[in-house]
C-alpha positions as CSV (number, residue, x, y, z in Angstrom):
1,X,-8.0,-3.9,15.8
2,X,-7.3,-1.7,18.5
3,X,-10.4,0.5,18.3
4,X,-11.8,-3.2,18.5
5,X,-10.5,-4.2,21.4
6,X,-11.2,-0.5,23.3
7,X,-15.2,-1.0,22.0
8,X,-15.2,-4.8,23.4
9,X,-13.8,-3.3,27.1
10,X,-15.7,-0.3,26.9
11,X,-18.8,-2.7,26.9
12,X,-17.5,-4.7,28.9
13,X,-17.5,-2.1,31.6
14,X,-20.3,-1.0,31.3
15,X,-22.1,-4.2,31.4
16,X,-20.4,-4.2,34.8
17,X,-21.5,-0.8,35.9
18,X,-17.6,0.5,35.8
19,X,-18.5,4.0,34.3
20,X,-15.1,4.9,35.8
21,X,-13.4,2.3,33.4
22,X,-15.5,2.8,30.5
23,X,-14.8,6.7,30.9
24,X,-10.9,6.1,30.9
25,X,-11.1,3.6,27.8
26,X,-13.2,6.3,26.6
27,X,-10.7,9.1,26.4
28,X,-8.0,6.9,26.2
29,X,-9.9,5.9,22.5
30,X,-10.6,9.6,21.5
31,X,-6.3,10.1,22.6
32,X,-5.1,7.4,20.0
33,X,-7.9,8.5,17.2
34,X,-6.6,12.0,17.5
35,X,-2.6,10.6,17.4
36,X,-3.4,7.9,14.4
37,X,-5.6,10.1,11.7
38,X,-5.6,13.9,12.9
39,X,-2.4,14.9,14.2
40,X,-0.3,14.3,10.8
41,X,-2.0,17.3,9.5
42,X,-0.7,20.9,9.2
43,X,-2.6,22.4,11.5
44,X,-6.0,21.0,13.5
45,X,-8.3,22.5,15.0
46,X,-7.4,24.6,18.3
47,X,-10.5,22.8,20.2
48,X,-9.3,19.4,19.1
49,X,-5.7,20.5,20.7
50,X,-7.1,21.5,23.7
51,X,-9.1,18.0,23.9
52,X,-6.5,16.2,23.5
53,X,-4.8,17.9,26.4
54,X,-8.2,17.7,28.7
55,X,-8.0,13.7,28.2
56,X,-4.0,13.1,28.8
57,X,-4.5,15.6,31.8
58,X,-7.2,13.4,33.0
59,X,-5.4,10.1,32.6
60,X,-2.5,11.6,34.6
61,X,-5.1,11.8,37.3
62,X,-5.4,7.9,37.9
63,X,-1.6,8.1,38.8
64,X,-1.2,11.1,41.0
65,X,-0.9,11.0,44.7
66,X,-3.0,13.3,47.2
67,X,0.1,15.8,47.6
68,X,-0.2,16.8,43.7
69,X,-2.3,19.3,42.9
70,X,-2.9,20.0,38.8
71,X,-4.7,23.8,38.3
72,X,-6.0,23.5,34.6
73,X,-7.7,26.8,32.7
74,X,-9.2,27.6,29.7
75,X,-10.1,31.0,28.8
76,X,-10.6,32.6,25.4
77,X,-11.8,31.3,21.8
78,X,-10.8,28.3,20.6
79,X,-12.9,27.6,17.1
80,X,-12.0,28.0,14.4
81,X,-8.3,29.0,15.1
82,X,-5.7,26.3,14.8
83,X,-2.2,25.3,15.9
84,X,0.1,22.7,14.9
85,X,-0.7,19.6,16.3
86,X,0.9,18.3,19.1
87,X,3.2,21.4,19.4
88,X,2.2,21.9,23.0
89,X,2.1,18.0,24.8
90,X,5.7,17.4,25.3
91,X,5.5,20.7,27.6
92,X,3.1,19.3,29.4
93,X,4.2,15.5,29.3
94,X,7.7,17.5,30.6
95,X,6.0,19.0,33.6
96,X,4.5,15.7,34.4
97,X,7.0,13.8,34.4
98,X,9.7,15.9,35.9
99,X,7.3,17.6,38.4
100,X,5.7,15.2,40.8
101,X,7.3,14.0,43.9
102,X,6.5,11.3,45.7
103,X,7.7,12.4,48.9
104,X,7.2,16.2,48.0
105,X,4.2,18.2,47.6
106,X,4.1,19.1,44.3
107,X,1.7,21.7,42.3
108,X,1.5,22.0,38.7
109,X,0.0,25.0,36.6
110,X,-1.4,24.9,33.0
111,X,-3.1,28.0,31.4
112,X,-4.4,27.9,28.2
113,X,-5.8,31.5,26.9
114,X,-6.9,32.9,23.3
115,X,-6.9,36.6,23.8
116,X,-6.4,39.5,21.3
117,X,-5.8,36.9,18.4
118,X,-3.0,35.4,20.9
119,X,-2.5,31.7,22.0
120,X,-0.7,32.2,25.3
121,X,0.5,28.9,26.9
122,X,2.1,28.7,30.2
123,X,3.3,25.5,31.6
124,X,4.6,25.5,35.5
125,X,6.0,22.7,37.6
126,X,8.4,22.3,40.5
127,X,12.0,20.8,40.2
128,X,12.8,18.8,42.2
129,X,16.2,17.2,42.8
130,X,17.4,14.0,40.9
131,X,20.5,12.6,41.9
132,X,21.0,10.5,38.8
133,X,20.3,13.6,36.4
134,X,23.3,16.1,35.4
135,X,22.8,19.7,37.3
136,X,23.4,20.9,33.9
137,X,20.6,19.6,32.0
138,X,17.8,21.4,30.9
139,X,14.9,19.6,29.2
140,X,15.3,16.5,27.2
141,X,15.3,15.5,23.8
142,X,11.5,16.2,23.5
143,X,11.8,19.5,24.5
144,X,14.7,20.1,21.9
145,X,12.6,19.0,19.5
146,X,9.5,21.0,20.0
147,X,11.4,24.2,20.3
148,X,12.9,23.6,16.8
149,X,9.5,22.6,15.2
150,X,8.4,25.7,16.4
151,X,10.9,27.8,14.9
152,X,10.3,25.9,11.5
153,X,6.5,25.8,11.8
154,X,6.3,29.8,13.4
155,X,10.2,31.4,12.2
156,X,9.8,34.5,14.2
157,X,5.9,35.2,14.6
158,X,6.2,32.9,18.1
159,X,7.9,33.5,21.6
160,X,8.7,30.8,24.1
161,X,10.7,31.4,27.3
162,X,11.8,28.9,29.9
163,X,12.9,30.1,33.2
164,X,14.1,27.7,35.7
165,X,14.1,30.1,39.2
166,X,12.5,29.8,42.6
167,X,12.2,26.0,41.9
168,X,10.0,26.0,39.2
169,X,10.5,25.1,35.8
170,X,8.3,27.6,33.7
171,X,7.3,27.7,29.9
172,X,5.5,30.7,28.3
173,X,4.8,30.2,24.7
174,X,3.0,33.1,22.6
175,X,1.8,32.3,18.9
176,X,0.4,35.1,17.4
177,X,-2.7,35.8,15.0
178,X,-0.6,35.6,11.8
179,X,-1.1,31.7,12.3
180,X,-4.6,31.1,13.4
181,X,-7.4,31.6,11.7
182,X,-9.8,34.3,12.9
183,X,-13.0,33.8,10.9
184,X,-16.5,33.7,13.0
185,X,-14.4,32.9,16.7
186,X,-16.4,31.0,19.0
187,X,-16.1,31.4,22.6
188,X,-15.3,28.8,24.7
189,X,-16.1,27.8,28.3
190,X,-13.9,29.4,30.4
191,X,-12.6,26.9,33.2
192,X,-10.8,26.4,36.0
193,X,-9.7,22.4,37.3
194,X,-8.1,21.8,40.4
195,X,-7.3,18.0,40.8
């Protein structure tokens, strides 16, 4: 019913020449068939991952003001490794939603590289102050729960580190070859967005 409905306004916009619109219901389509049928799997495919992240990146766009920057890179080889699905969004969800100011410039960093049989993942937002928010919280629930899906899905083959200094908030996150597949690699584009 809902693919439905996304097909009826994708039309829709195009019949109105809104290639803006029909691109958003677009991705915003290719986000919900990755969440409904995909991501209850094991592992997916790294490129589908990375997708996945592309598109909610993209979305986040339409809401941004001109003071936020978002620096986005790819660099490695993505196919045919794989990762757990959705291990890495509530990073970045975290740095969107705790990391943009609307009276404060605001710059967030995500780097995305496959090198040496390595996914290395690094996440980087400021922090800024929250009057309503405990000085002693770090991360929410989400966060909480990643960190332990990662310990049951990687035990000690992974590394993650947050460090909150210099008013950043910073995640590094290192899964190693043990769990992705390294069969006939496949390079892919290597890329850099600033938005």
């Amino acid at each position: 019913f809902l693919f439905n409905i996304l097909n009826s306004l994708y039309g829709l916009a195009l019949k109105n020449d809104d290639d803006e619109t029909a691109e958003g219901i677009t991705q915003r389509s290719q986000m919900m068939r990755y969440m409904l049928y995909e991501s209850n799997e094991d592992r997916v495919a790294l490129s589908k991952e990375i997708s996945y992240l592309e598109n909610y990146i993209d979305l986040q766009r339409l809401r941004i003001n001109q003071q936020t920057q978002i620096h986005f890179s790819l660099d490695g080889t993505s196919d045919p490794y794989v990762i757990a699905p959705m291990i890495l969004m509530p990073f970045v969800e975290n740095a969107f939603k705790h990391g943009i100011s609307v009276v404060n410039p605001s710059e967030i960093f995500i780097v995305l590289q496959v090198a040496d049989h390595m996914l290395h993942f690094m996440v980087r937002n400021p922090i800024h102050p929250n009057p309503a928010k405990n000085k002693h919280d770090v991360g929410g629930i989400g966060l909480k729960n990643v960190i332990k899906r990662l310990d049951l899905l990687y035990g000690k083959r992974h590394e993650w580190k947050i460090n909150t200094s210099e008013g950043f908030y910073e995640v590094n996150l290192h899964i190693p070859q043990g769990r992705l597949r390294t069969e006939k690699p496949a390079n892919i584009s290597s890329a850099s967005k600033i938005v």
